[in-house]
N, CA, C and O atoms as a GROMACS GRO file, in nm:
protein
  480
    1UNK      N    1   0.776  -0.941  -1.801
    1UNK     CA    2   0.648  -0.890  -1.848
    1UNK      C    3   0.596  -0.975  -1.964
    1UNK      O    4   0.475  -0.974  -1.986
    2UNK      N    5   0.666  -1.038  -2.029
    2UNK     CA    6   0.614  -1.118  -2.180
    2UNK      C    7   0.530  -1.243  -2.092
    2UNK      O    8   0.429  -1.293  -2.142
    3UNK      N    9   0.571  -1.280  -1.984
    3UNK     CA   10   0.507  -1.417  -1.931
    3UNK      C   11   0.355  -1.382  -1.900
    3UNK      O   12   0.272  -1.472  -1.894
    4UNK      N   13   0.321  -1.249  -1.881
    4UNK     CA   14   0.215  -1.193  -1.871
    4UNK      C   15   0.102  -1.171  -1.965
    4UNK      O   16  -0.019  -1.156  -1.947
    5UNK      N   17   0.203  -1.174  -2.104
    5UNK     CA   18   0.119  -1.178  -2.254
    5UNK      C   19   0.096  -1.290  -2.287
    5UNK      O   20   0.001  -1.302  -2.365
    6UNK      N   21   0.184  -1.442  -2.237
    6UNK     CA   22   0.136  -1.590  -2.256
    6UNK      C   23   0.050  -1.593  -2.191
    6UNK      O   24  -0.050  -1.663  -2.211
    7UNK      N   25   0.064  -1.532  -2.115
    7UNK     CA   26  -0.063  -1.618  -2.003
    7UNK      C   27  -0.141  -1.599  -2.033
    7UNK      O   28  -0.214  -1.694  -2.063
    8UNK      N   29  -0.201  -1.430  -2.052
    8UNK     CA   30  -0.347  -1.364  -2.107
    8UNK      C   31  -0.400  -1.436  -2.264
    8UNK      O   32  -0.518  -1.448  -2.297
    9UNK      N   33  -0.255  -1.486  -2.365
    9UNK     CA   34  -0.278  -1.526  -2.455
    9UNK      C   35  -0.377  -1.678  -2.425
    9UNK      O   36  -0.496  -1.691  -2.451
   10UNK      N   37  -0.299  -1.764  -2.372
   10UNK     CA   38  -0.341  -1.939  -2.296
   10UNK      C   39  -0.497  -1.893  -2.287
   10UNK      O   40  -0.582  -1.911  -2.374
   11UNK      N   41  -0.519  -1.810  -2.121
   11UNK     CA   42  -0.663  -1.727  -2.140
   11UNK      C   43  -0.761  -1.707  -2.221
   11UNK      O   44  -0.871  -1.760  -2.206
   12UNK      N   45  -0.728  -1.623  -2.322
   12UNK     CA   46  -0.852  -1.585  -2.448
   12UNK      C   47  -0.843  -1.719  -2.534
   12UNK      O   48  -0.948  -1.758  -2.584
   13UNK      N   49  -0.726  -1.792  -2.555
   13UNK     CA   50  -0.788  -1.873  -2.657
   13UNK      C   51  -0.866  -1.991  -2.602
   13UNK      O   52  -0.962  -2.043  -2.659
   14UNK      N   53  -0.810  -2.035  -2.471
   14UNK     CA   54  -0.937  -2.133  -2.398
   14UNK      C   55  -1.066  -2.035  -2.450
   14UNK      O   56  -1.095  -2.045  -2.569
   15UNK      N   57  -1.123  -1.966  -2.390
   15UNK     CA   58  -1.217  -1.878  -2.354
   15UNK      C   59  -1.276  -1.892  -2.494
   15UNK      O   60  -1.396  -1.920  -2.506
   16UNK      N   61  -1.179  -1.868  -2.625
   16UNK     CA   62  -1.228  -1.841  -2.760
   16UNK      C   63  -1.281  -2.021  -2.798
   16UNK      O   64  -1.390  -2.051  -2.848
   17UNK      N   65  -1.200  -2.094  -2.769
   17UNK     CA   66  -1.195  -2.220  -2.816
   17UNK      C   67  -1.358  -2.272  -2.770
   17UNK      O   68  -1.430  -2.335  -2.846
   18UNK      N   69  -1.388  -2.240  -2.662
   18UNK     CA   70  -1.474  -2.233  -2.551
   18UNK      C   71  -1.648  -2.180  -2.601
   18UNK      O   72  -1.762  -2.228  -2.602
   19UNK      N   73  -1.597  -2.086  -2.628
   19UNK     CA   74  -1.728  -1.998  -2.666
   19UNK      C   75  -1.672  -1.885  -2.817
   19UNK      O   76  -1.602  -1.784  -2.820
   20UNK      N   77  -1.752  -1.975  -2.939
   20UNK     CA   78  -1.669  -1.876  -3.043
   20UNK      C   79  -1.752  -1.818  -3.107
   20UNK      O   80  -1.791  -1.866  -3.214
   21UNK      N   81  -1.797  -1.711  -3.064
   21UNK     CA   82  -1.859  -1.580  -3.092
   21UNK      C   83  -1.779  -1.480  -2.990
   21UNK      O   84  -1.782  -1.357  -2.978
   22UNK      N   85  -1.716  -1.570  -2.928
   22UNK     CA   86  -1.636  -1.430  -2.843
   22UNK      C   87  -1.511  -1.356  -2.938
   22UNK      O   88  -1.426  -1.416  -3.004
   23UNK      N   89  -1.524  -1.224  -2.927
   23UNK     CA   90  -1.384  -1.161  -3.021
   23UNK      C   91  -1.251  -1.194  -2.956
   23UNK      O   92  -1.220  -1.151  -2.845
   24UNK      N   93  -1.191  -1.255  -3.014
   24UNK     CA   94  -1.028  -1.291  -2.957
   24UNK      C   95  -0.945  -1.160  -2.919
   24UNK      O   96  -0.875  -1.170  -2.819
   25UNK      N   97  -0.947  -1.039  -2.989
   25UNK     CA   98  -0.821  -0.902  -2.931
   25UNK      C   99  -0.924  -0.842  -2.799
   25UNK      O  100  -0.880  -0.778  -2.703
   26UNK      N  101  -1.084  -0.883  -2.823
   26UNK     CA  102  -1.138  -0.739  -2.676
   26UNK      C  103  -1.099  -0.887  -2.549
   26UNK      O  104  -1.076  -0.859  -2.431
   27UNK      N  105  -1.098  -1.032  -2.599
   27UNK     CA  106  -1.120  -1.115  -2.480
   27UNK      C  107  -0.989  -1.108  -2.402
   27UNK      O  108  -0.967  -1.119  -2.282
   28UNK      N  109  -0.901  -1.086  -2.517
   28UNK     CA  110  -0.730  -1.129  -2.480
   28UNK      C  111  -0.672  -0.953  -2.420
   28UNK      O  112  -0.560  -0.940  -2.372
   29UNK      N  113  -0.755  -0.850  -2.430
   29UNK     CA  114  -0.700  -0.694  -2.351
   29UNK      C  115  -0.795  -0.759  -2.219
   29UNK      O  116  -0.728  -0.777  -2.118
   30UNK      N  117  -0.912  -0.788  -2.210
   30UNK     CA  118  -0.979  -0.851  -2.100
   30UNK      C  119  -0.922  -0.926  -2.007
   30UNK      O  120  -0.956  -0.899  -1.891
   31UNK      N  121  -0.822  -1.041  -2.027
   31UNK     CA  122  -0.733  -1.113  -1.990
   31UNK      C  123  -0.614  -1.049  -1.947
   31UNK      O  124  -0.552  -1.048  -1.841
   32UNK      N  125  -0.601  -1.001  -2.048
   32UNK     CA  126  -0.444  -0.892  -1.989
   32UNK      C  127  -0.462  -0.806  -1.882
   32UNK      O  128  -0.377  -0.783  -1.796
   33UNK      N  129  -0.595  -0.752  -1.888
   33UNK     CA  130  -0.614  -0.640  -1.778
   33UNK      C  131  -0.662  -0.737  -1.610
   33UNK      O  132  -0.623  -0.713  -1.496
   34UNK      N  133  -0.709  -0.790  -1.635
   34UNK     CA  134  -0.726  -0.880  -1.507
   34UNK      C  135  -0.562  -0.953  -1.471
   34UNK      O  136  -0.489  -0.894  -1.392
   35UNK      N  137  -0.533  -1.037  -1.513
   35UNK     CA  138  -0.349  -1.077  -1.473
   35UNK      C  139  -0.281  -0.915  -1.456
   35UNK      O  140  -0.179  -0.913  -1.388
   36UNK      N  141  -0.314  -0.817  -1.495
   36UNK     CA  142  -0.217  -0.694  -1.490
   36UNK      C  143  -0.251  -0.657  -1.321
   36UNK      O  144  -0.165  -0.639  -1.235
   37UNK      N  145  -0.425  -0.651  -1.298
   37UNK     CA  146  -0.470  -0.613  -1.179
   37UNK      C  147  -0.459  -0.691  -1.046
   37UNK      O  148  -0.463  -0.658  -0.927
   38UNK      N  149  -0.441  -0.822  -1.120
   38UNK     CA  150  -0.393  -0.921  -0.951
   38UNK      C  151  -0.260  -0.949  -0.967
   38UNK      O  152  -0.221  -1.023  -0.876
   39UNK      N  153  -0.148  -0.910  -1.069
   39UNK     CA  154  -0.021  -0.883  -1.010
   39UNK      C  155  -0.002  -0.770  -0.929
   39UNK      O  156   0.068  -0.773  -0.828
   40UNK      N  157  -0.083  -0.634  -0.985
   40UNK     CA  158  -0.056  -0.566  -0.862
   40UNK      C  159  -0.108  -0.584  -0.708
   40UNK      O  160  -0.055  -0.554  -0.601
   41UNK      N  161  -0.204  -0.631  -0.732
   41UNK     CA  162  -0.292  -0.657  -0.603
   41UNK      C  163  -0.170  -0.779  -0.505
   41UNK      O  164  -0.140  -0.767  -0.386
   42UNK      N  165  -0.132  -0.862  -0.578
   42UNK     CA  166  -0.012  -0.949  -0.503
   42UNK      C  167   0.136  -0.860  -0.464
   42UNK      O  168   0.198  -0.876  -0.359
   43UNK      N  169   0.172  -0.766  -0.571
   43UNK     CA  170   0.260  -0.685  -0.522
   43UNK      C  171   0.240  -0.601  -0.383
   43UNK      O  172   0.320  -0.597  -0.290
   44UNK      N  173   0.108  -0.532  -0.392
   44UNK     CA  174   0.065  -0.461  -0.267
   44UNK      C  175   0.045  -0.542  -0.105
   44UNK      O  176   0.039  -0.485   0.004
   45UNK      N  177   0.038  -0.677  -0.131
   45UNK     CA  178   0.012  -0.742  -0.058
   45UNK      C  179   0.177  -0.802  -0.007
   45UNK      O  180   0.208  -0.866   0.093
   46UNK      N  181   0.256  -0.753  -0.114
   46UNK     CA  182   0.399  -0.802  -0.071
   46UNK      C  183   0.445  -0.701   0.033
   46UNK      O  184   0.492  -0.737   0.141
   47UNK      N  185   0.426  -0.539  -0.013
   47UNK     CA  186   0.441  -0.443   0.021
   47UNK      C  187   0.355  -0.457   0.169
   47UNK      O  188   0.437  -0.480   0.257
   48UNK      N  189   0.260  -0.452   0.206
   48UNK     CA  190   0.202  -0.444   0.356
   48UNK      C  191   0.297  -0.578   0.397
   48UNK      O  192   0.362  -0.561   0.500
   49UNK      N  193   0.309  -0.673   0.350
   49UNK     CA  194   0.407  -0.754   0.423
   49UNK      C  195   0.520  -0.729   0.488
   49UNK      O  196   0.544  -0.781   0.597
   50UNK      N  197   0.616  -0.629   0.417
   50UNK     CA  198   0.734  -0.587   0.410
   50UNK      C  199   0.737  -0.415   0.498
   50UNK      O  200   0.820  -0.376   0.580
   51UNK      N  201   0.662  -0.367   0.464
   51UNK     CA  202   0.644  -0.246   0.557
   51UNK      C  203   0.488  -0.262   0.645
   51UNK      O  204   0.391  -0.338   0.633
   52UNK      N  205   0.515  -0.177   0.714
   52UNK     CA  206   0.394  -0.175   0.831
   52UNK      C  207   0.352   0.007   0.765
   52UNK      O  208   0.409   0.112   0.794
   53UNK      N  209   0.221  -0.020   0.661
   53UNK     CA  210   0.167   0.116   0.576
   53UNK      C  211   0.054   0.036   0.574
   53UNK      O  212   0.043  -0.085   0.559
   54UNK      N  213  -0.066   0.164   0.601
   54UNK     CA  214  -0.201   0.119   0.493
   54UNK      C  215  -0.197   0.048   0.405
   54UNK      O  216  -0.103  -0.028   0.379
   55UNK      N  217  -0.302   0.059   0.341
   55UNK     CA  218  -0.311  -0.005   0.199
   55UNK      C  219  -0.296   0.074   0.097
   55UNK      O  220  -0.240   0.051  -0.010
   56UNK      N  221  -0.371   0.213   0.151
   56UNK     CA  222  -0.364   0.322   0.086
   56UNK      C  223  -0.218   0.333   0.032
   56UNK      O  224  -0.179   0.330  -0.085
   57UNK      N  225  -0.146   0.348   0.154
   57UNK     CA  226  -0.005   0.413   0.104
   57UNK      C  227   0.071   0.285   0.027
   57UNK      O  228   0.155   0.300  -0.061
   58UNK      N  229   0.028   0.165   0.074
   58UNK     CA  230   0.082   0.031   0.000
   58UNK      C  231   0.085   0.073  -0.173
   58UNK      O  232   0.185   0.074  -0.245
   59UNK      N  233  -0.016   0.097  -0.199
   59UNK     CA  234  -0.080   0.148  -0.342
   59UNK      C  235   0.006   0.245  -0.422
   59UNK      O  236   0.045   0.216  -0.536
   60UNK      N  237   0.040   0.375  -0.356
   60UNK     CA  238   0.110   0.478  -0.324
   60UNK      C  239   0.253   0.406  -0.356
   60UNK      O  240   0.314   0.437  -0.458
   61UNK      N  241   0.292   0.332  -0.285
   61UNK     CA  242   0.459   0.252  -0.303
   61UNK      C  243   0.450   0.218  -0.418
   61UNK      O  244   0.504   0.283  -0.507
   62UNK      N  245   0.362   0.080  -0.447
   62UNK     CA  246   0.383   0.045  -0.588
   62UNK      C  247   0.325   0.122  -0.692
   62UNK      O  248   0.296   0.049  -0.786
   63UNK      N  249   0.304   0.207  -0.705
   63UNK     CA  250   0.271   0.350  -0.800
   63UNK      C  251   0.445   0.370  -0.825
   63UNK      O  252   0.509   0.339  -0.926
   64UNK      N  253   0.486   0.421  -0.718
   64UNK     CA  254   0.647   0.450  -0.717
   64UNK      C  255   0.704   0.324  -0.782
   64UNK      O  256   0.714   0.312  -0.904
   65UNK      N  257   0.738   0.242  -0.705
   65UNK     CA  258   0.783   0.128  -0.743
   65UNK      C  259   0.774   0.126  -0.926
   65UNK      O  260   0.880   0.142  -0.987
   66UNK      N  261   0.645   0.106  -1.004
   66UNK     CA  262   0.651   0.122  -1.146
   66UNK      C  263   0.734   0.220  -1.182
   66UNK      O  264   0.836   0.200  -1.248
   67UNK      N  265   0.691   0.345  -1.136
   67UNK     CA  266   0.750   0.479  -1.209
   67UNK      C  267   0.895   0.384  -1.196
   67UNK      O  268   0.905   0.314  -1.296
   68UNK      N  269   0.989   0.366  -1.118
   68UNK     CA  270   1.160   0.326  -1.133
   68UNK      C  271   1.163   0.236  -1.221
   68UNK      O  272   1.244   0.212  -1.311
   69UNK      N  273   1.046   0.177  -1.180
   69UNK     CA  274   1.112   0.023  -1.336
   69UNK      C  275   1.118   0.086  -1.422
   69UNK      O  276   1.233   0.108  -1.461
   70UNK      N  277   1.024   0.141  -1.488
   70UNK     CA  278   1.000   0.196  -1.611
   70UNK      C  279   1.106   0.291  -1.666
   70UNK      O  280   1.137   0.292  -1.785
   71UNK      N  281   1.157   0.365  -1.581
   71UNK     CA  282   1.225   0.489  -1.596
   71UNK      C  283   1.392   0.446  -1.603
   71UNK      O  284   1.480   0.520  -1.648
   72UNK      N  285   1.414   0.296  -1.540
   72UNK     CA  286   1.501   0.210  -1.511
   72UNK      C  287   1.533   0.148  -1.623
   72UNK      O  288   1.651   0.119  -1.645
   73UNK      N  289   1.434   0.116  -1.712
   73UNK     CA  290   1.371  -0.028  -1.754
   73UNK      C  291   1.465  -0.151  -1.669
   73UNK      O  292   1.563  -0.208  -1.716
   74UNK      N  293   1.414  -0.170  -1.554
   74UNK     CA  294   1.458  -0.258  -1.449
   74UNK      C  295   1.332  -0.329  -1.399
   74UNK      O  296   1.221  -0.277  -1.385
   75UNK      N  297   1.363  -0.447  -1.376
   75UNK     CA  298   1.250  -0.555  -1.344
   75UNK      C  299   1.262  -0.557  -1.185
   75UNK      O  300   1.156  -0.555  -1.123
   76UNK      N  301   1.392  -0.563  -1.109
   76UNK     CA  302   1.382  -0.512  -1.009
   76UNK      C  303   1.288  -0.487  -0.873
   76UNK      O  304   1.260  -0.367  -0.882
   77UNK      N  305   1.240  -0.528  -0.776
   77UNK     CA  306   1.160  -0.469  -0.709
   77UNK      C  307   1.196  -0.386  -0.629
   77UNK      O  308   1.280  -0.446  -0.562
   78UNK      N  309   1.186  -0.255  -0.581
   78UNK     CA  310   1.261  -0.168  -0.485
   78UNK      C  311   1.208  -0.279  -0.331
   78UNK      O  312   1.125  -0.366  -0.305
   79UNK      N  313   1.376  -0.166  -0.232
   79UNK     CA  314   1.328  -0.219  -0.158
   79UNK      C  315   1.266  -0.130  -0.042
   79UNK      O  316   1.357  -0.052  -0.019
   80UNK      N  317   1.176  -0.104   0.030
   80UNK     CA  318   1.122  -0.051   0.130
   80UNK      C  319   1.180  -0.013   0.293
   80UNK      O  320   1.192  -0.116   0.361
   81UNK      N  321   1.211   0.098   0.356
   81UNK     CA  322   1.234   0.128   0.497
   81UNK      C  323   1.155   0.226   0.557
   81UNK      O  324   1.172   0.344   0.526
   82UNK      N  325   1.083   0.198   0.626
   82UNK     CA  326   0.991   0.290   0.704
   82UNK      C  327   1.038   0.392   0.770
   82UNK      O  328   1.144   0.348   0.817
   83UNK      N  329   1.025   0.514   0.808
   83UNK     CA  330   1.102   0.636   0.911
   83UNK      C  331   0.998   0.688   0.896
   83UNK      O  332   0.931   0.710   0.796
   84UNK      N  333   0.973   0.722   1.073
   84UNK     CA  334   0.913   0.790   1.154
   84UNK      C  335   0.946   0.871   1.258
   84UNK      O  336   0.980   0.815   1.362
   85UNK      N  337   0.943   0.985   1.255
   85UNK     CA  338   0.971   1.076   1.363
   85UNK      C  339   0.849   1.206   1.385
   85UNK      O  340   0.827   1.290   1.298
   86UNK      N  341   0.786   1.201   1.504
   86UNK     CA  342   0.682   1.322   1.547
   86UNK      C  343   0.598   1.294   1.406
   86UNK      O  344   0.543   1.195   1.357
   87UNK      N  345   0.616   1.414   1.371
   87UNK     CA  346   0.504   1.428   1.196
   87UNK      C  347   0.598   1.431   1.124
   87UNK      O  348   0.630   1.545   1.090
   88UNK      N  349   0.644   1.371   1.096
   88UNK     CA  350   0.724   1.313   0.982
   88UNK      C  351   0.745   1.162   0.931
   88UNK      O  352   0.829   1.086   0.980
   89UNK      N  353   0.629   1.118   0.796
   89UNK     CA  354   0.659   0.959   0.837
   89UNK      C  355   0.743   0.946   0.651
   89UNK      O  356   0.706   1.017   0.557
   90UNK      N  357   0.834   0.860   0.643
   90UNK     CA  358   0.886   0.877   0.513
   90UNK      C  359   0.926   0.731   0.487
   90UNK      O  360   0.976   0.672   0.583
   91UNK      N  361   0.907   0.651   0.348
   91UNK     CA  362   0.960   0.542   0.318
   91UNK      C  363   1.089   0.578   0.214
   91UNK      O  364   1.092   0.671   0.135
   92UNK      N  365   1.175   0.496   0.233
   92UNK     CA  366   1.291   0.532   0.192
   92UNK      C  367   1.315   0.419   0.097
   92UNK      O  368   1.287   0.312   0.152
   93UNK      N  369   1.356   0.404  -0.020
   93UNK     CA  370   1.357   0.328  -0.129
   93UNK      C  371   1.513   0.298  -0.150
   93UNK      O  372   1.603   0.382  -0.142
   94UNK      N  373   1.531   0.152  -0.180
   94UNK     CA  374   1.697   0.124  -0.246
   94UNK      C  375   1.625   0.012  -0.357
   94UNK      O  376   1.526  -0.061  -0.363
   95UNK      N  377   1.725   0.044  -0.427
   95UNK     CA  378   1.750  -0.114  -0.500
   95UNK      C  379   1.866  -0.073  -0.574
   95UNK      O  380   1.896   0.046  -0.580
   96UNK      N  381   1.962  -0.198  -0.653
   96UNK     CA  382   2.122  -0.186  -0.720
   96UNK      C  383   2.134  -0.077  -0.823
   96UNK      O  384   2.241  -0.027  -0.859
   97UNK      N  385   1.975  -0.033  -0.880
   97UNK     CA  386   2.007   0.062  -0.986
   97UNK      C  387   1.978   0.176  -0.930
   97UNK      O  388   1.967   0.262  -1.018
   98UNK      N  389   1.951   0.238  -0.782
   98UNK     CA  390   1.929   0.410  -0.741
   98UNK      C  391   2.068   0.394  -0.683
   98UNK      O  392   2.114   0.307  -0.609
   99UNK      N  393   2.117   0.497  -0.735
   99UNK     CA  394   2.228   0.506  -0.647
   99UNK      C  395   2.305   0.640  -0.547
   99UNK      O  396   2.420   0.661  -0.507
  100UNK      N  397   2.142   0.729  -0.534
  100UNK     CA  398   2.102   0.823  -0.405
  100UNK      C  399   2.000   0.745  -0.342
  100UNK      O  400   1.954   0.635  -0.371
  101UNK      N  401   1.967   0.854  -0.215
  101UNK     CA  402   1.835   0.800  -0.145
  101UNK      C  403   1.756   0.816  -0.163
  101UNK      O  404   1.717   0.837  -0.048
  102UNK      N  405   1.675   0.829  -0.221
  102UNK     CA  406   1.495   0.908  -0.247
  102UNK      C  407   1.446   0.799  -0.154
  102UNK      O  408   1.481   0.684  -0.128
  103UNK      N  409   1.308   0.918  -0.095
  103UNK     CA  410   1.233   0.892  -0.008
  103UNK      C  411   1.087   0.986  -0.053
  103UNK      O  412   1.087   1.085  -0.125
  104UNK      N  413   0.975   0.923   0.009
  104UNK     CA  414   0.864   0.950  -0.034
  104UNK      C  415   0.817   0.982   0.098
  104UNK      O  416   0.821   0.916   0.202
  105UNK      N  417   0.783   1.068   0.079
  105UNK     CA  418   0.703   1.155   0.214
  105UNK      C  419   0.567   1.105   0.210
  105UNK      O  420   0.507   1.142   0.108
  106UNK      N  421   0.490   1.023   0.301
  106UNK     CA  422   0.422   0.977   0.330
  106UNK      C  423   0.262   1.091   0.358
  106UNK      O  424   0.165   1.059   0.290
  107UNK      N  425   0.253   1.153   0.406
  107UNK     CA  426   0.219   1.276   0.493
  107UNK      C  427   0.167   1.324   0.340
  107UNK      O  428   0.056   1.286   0.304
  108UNK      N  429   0.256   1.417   0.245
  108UNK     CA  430   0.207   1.485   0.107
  108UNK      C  431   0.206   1.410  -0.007
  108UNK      O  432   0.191   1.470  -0.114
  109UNK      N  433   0.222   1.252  -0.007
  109UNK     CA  434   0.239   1.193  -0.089
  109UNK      C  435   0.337   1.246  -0.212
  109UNK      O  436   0.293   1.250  -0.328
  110UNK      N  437   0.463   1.285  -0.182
  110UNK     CA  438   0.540   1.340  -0.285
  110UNK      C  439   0.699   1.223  -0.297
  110UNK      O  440   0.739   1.156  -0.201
  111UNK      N  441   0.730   1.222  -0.360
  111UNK     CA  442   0.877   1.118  -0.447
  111UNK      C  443   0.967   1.239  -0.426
  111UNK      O  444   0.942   1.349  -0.476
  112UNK      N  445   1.070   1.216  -0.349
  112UNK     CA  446   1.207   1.276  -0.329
  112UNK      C  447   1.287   1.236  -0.359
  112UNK      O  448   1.339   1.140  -0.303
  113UNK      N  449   1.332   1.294  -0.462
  113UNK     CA  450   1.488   1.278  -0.498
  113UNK      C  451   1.582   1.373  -0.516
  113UNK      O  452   1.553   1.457  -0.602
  114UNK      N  453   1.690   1.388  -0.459
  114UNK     CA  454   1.768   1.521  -0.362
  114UNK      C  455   1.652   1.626  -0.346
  114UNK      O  456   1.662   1.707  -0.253
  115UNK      N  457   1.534   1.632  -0.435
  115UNK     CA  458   1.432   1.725  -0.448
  115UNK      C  459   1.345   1.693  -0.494
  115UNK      O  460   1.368   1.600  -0.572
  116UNK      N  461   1.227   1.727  -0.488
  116UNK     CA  462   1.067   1.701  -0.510
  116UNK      C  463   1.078   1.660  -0.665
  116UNK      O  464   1.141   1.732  -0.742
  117UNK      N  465   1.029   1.568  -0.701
  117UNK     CA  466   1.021   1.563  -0.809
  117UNK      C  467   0.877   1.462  -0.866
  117UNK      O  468   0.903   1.408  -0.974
  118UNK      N  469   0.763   1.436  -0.823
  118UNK     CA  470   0.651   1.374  -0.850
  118UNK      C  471   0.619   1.396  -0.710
  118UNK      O  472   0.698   1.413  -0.617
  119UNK      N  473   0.456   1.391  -0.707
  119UNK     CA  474   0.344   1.379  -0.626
  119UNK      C  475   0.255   1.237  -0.662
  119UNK      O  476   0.207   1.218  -0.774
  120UNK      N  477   0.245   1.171  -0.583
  120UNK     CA  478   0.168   1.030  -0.660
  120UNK      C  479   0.036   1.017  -0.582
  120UNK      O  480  -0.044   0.927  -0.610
   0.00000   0.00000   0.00000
């Protein structure tokens, strides 16, 4: 995540160096928030790669996906398995630091772990 604050940093100060009437902290949250929005947008795009989901629900994954890092503090990317049966469609999540199964019910948009525990 810090490579994310160089970068936005590199960003505003071209930008400042560039044009200086621009404020350096609103240009450099400006910067941050754009690199924040096309890493996810590349994550989601990893995610439809890797599972066969909307976009919608792509979105939905990496929603999840953060909540574990965070809750982890793990950099980590989970990894994704699709299950489908009749009306029942569920992605099932691993990576080295879960060490049950949680699965996300696709259908109510809810995070399972042995039991309901978030709606995303």
């Amino acid at each position: 995540m810090d490579d994310i604050y160089k970068e936005a940093h590199k960003m505003a100060k071209s930008i400042y160096e560039e044009y200086k009437d621009v404020d350096y902290k609103f240009q450099f949250q400006l910067c941050l928030s754009y690199l924040s929005d096309k890493r996810i947008t590349e994550r989601i795009q990893e995610i439809l790669a890797e599972v066969k989901v909307n976009e919608e629900e792509a979105r939905i994954l990496e929603k999840v996906e953060f909540y574990y890092k965070n809750f982890f503090k793990n950099e980590e990317n989970l990894k994704f398995r699709l299950w489908q049966r009749q009306d029942k469609r569920r992605v099932y999540l691993s990576a080295s630091y879960i060490v049950n199964k949680p699965y996300i019910d696709l259908i109510s948009n809810k995070l399972f772990d042995k039991k309901e525990i978030k709606k995303f």
